[in-house]
C-alpha positions as CSV (number, residue, x, y, z in Angstrom):
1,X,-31.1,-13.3,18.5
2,X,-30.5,-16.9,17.2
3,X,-27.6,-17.9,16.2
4,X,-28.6,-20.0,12.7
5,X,-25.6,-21.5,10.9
6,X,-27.8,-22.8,8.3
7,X,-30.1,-20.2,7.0
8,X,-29.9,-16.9,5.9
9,X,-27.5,-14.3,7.6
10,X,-29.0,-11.2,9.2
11,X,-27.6,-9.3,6.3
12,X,-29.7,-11.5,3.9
13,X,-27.0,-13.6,2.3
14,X,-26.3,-17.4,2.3
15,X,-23.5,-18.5,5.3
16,X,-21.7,-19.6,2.7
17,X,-21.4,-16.4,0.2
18,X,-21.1,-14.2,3.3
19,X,-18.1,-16.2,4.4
20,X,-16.5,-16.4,0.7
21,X,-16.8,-12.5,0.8
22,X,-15.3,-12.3,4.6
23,X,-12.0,-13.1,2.6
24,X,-12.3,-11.1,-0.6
25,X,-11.4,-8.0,0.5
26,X,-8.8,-9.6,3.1
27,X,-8.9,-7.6,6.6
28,X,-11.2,-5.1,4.9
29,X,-14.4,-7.0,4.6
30,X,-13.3,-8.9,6.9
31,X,-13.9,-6.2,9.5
32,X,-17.0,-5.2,7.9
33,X,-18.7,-8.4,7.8
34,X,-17.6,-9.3,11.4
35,X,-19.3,-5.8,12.5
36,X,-22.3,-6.0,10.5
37,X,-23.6,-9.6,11.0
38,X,-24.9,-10.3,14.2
39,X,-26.6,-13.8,14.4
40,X,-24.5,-16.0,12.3
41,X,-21.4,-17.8,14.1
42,X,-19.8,-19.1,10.5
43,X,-19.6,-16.0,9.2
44,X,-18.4,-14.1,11.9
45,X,-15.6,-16.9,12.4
46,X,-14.6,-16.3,8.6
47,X,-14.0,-12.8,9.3
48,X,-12.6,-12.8,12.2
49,X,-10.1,-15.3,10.7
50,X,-9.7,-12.9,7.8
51,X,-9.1,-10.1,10.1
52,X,-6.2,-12.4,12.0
53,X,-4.5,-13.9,8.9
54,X,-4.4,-10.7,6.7
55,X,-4.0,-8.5,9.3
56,X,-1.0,-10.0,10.5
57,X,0.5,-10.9,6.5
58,X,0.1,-7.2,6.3
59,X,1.7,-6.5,9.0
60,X,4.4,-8.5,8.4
61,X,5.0,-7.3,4.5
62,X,5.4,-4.3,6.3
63,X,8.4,-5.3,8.5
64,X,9.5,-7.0,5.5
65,X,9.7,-3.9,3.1
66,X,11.7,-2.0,5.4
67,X,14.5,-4.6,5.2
68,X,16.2,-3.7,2.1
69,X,17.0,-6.3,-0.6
70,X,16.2,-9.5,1.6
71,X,13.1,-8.0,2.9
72,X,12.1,-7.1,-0.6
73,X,12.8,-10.8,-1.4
74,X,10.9,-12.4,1.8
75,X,7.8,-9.7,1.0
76,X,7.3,-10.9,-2.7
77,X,6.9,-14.5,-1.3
78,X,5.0,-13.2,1.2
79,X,2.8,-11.9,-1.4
80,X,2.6,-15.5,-3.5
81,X,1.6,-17.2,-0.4
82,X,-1.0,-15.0,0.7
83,X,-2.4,-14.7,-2.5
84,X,-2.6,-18.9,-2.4
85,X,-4.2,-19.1,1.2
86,X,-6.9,-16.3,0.3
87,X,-7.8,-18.6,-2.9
88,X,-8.3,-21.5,-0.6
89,X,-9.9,-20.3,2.6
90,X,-12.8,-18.4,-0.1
91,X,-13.2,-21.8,-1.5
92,X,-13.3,-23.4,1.8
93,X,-15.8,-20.6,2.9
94,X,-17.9,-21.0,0.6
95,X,-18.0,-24.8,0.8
96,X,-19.3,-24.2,4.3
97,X,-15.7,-25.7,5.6
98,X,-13.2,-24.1,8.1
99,X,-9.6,-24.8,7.2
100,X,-7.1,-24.7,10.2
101,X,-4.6,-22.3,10.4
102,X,-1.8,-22.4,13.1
103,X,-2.7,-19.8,15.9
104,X,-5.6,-17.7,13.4
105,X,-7.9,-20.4,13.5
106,X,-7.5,-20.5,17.5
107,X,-8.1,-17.1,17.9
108,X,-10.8,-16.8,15.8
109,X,-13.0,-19.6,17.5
110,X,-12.0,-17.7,20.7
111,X,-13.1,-14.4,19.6
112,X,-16.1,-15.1,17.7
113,X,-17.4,-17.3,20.7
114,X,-20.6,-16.3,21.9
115,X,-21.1,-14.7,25.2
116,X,-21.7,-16.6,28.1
117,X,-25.4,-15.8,29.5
């Protein structure tokens, strides 16, 4: 399998719709795209990246609501922020641009790297 960052993905789509809509379902298509493309590095980085960052802001909103009133607080903000950064990264994706993220973006490279032959 090649791994084309310019053409097509093996899904059919253009790199840079596939990675706008590794983010638009957060973790959820995230998953799904990062199982279901197999040749093309970009995308699997985007949701692999959408995996890590919404995964763990889910996570974390979860923490958050069980602390009452100041966790109710710290989840709504929560909530704004993530709502910002998935408006940017599906620009960014679909620019053809990675955006570093503390730690997500490290992991993600890591993760989606190919495997050694």
């Amino acid at each position: 399998m090649s791994q084309n960052n310019s053409t097509r993905t093996s899904m059919g789509l253009e790199p840079n719709t596939a990675g706008l809509l590794c983010y638009l379902g957060v973790w959820i298509t995230g998953i799904i795209f990062y199982v279901l493309e197999k040749d093309n590095m970009q995308v699997r980085f985007h949701a692999m990246q959408s995996m890590v960052i919404f995964g763990g802001i889910t996570l974390v909103g979860i923490i958050f609501g069980w602390i009452p009133i100041l966790g109710w607080i710290l989840t709504s903000l929560l909530g704004v922020l993530a709502f910002i950064l998935w408006i940017i990264l599906m620009y960014k994706a679909y620019k053809g641009e990675k955006i570093k993220i503390p730690v997500a973006t490290e992991l993600a490279e890591k993760w989606t790297k190919p495997a050694a032959k």
